[in-house]
C-alpha positions in Angstrom: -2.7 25.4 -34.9 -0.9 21.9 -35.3 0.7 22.5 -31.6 -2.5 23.3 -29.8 -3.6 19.6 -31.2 -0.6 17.8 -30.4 -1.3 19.2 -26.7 -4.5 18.1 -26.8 -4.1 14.4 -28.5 -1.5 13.5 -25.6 -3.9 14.7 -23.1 -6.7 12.4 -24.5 -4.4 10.0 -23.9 -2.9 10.1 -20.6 -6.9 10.5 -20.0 -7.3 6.7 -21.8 -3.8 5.8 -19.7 -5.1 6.5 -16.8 -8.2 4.5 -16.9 -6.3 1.7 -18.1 -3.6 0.8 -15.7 -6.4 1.2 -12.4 -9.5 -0.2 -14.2 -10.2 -3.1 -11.5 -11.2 -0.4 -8.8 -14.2 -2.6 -6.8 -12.1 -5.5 -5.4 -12.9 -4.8 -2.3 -13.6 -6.7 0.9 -17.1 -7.7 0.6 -19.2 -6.3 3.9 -21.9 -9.1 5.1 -24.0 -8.7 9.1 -23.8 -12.5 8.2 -20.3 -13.0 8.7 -19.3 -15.7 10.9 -17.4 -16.5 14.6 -14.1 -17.8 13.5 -10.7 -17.8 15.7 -7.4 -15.4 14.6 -4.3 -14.8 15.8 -3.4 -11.0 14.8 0.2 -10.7 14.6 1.7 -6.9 15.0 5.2 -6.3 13.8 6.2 -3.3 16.2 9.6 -1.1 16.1 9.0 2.4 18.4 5.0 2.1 17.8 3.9 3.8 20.9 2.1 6.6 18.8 0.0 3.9 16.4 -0.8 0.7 18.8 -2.9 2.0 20.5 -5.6 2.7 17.5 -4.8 -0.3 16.1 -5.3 -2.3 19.4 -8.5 -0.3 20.4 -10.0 -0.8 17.2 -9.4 -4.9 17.6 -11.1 -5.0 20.8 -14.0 -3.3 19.4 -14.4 -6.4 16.7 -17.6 -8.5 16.9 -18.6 -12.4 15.5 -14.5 -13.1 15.8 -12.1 -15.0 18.6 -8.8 -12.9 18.4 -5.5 -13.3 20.1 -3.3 -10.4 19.8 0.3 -10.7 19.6 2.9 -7.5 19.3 6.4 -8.7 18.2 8.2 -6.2 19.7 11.5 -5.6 17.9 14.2 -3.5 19.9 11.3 -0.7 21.1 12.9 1.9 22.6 10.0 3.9 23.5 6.8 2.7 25.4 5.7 0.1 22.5 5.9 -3.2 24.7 4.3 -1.1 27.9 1.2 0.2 25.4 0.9 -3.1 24.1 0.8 -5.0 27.4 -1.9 -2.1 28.7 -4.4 -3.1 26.0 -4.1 -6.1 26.7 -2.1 -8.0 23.8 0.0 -10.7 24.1 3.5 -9.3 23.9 7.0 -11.5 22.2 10.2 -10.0 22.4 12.0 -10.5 18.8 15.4 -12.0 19.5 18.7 -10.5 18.7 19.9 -11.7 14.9 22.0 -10.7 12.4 19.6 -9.4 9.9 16.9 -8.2 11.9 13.5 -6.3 10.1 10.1 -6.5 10.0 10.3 -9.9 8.3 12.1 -11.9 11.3 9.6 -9.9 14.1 6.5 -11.6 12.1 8.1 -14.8 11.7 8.6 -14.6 15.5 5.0 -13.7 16.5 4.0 -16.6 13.5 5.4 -19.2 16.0 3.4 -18.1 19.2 -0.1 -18.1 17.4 -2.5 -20.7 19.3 -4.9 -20.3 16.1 -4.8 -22.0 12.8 -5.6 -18.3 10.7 -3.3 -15.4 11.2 -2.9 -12.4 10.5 0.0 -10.2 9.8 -0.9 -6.3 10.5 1.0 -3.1 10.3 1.1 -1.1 13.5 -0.1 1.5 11.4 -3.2 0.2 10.0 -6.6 0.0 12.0 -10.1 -2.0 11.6 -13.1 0.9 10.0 -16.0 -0.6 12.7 -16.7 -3.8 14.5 -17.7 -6.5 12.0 -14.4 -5.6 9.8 -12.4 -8.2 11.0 -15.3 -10.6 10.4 -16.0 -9.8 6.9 -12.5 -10.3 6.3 -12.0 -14.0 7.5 -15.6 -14.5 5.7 -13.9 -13.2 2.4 -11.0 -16.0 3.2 -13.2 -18.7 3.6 -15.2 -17.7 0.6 -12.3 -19.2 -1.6 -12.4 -22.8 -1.9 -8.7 -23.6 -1.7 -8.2 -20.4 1.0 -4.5 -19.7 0.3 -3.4 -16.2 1.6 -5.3 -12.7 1.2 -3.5 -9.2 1.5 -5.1 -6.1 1.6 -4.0 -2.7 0.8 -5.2 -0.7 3.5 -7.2 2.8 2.7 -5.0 5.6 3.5 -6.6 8.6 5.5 -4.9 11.5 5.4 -5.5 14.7 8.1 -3.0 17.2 7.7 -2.4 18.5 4.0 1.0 17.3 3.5 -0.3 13.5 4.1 -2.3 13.4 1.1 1.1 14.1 -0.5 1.2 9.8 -0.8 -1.4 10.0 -3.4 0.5 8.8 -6.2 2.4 6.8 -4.3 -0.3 4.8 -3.3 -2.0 4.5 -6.5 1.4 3.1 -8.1 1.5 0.6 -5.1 -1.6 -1.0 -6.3 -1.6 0.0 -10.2 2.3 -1.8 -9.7 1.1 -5.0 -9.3 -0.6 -5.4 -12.7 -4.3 -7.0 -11.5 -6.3 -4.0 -11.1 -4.7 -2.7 -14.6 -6.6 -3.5 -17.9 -3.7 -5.8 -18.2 -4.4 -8.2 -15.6 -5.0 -11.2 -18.2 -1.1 -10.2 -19.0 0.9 -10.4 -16.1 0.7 -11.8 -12.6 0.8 -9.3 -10.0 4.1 -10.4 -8.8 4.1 -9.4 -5.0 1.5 -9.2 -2.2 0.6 -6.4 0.0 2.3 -6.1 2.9 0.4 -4.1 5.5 -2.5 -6.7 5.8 -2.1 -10.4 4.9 -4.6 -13.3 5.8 -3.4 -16.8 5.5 -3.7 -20.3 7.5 -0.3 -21.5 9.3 0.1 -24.3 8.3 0.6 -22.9 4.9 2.5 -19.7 5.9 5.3 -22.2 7.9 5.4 -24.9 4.8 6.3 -22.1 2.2 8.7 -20.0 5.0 6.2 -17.3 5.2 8.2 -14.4 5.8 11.3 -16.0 6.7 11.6 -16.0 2.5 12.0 -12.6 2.9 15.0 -12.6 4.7 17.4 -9.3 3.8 14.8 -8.1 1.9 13.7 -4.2 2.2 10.1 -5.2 1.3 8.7 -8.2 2.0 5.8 -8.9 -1.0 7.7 -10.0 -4.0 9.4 -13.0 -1.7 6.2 -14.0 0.0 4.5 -13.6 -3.4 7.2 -16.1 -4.8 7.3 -18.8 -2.0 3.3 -19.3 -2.4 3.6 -19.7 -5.9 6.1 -22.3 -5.6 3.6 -24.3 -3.9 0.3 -23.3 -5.9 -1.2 -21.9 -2.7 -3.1 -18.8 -4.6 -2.9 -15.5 -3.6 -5.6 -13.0 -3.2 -5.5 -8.9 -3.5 -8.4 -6.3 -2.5 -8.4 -2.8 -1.7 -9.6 -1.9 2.2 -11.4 0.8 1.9 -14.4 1.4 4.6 -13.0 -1.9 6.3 -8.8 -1.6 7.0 -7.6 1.7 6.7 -3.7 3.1 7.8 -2.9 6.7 9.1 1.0 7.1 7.7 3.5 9.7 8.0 1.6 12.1 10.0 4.6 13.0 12.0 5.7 15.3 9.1 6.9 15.5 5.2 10.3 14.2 6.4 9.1 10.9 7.4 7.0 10.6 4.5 10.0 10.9 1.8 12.0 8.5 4.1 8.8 5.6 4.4 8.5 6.2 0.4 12.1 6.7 -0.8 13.0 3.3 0.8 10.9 0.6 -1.5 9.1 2.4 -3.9 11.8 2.2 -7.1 12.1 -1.7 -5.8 8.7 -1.7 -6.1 7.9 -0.9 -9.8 10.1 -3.8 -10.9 7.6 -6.2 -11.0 5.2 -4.0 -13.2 4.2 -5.2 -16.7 5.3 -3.0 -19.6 1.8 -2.0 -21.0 0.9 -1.1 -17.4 4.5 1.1 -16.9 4.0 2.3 -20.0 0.6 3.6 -19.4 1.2 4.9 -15.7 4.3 6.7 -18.0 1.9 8.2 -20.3 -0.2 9.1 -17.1 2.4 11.1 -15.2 3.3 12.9 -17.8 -0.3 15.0 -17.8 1.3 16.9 -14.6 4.0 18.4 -17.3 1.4 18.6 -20.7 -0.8 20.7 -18.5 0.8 23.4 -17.0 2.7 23.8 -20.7 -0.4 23.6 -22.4 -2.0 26.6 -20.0 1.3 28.5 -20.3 1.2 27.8 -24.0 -2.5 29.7 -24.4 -1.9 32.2 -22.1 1.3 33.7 -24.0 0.5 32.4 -27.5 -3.1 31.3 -28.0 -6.0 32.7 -25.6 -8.9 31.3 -28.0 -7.0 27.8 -26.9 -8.0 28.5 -23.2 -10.9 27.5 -22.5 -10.2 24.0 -23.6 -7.1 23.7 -22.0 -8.7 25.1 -18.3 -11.7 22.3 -19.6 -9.2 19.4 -20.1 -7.3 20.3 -16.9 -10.4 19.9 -14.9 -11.2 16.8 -16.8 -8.0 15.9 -15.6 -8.5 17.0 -11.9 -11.6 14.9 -12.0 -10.1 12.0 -12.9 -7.6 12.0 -10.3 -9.9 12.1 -7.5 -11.4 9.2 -9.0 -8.4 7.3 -9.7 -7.4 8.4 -5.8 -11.0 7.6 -4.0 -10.3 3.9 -4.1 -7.2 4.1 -1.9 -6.8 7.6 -0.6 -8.6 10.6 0.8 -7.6 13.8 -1.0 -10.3 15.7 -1.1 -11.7 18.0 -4.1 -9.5 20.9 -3.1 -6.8 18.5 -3.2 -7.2 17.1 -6.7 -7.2 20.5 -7.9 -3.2 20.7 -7.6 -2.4 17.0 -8.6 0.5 17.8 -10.8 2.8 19.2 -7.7 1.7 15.3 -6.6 3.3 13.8 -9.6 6.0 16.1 -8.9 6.5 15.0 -5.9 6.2 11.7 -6.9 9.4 11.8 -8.9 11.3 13.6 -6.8 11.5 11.2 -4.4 11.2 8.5 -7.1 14.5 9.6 -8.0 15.5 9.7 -4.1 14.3 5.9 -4.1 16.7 5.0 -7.7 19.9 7.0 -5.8 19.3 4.9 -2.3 18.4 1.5 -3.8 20.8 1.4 -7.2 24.0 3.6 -6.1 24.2 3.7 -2.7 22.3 0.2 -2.3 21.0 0.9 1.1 18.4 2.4 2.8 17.9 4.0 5.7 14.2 3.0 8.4 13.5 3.1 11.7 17.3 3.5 12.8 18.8 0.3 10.6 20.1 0.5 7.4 19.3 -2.2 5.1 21.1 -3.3 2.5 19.7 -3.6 -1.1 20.8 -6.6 -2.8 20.1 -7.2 -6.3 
């Protein structure tokens, strides 16, 4: 009898883990029909974007109550990005030539073309939900008093089945970073997000904006850093229904290589109490199974809780997911091949980053220094 209640004692709490490391699941962008006409410069890294632009450039056009200027940094396209770009009708900067070129030198770039004093920093990638999302957006920036810099992790939708594959992945990027954990009193977050970022220019040129983040194979713990060191604050939300991204729908290769490349880098500025509970957490996708297992062969009077708990356990992954990622019921019924899958190319991420100390994305390699 003893084993049955060991299984079901760690399940009750990876069930208590889990709510604690993504408790802080409503900061959101706030939506408002009252949000003002104010001027931004929307600044598109772009490397061989030809497939993504032109949501992302459609769906800017379509914004209301806003002045934006649109520039693609174009860096080293060798497909039809610059061409696309110029079609809808964006402003397009070829990104010099230099000897540690990235995504962090291409915004730079586009930084020092802007004509307006707010810009914005978007993945090619990511796309606005309807027209007033851009406006709500710089009305949540000017809601702060001392404005300082705003990044947004974009809501990931997901269409083919092996997309929603990023689940986990997504839910460490934002549980990672320590505010949206119970913990949040504990630890600074550490790093912004880099997809969306909001912030005026004169304070993105004073602290070296991305330029800080020089070499680096993901930009948010620098940029994170180099506002700090001038008490400019920093502000994260979740951007679901306004700024949502469509990623690696090209195939499950291209999802283990966007993943592999930063997320190990990534957990290293998590809090202990939060690592330690997204731990516990991740460890359900093991318990479960062996718990099942465990009453089938040994125990069938023990199965009806464990196929209860399980479900409990399939419920509280969607919820844990809906904040950042569509997965779907069906989905959430399998979520321990996610966590598998999680680690597998978790352990990809440690191999690239700690023994090889490079990484491979969108033909450069990258070195990891440490």
């Amino acid at each position: 009898m003893i084993i049955p209640i060991i299984f079901i004692i760690w399940i009750i709490i990876t069930f208590i883990c889990g709510t604690l490391f993504f408790k802080e699941r409503n900061r959101l962008i706030k939506r408002s029909s009252k949000a003002g006409n104010c001027a931004v410069s929307i600044i598109i890294p772009a490397r061989n974007e030809a497939d993504n632009l032109p949501v992302l450039l459609e769906s800017i056009k379509k914004q209301k109550n806003v002045r934006t200027e649109v520039i693609v940094a174009d860096d080293g396209s060798t497909d039809r990005t610059a061409e696309i770009a110029r079609n809808l009708g964006a402003k397009v900067i070829e990104v010099p030539e230099t000897e540690l070129p990235g995504k962090y030198f291409a915004c730079f770039t586009g930084s020092r073309h802007a004509a307006s004093h707010l810009l914005l920093f978007m993945d090619a990638d990511t796309f606005f939900t309807d027209e007033y999302s851009l406006a709500d957006l710089c009305r949540q920036y000017e809601s702060h008093p001392e404005k300082g810099l705003v990044s947004v992790q974009p809501f990931h939708e997901t269409g083919k089945k092996h997309e929603t594959f990023s689940a986990v992945f997504n839910l460490m990027t934002v549980a990672g970073i320590n505010i949206f954990s119970a913990f949040k009193d504990r630890y600074e977050a550490g790093t912004v997000f880099g997809p969306v970022m909001l912030t005026d220019k004169d304070d993105y040129h004073k602290t070296g904006g991305h330029m800080t983040a020089k070499g680096s194979i993901i930009e948010g713990t620098a940029i994170y850093e180099a506002y700090r060191a001038q008490d400019i604050p920093i502000h994260h939300l979740l951007g679901k229904n306004t700024v949502h991204v469509r990623m690696y729908s090209g195939g499950c290769r291209s999802m283990v290589d966007g993943w592999k490349k930063h997320i190990s880098i990534g957990s290293e500025n998590t809090g202990g109490a939060v690592m330690a509970s997204i731990m516990i957490w991740l460890s359900s996708g093991l318990v479960f199974p062996v718990f099942l297992l465990y009453a089938i062969i040994f125990d069938t009077y023990m199965l009806a809780p464990a196929l209860l708990l399980y479900l409990l356990g399939c419920i509280q992954f969607h919820q844990l997911c809906r904040p950042v990622i569509n997965v779907g019921r069906a989905g959430s019924a399998f979520y321990p091949l996610y966590q598998y899958f999680f680690f597998f190319v978790y352990t990809l991420s440690l191999y690239q980053t700690r023994i090889k100390k490079t990484v491979e994305w969108k033909d450069r390699n990258i070195e990891y220094k440490k």
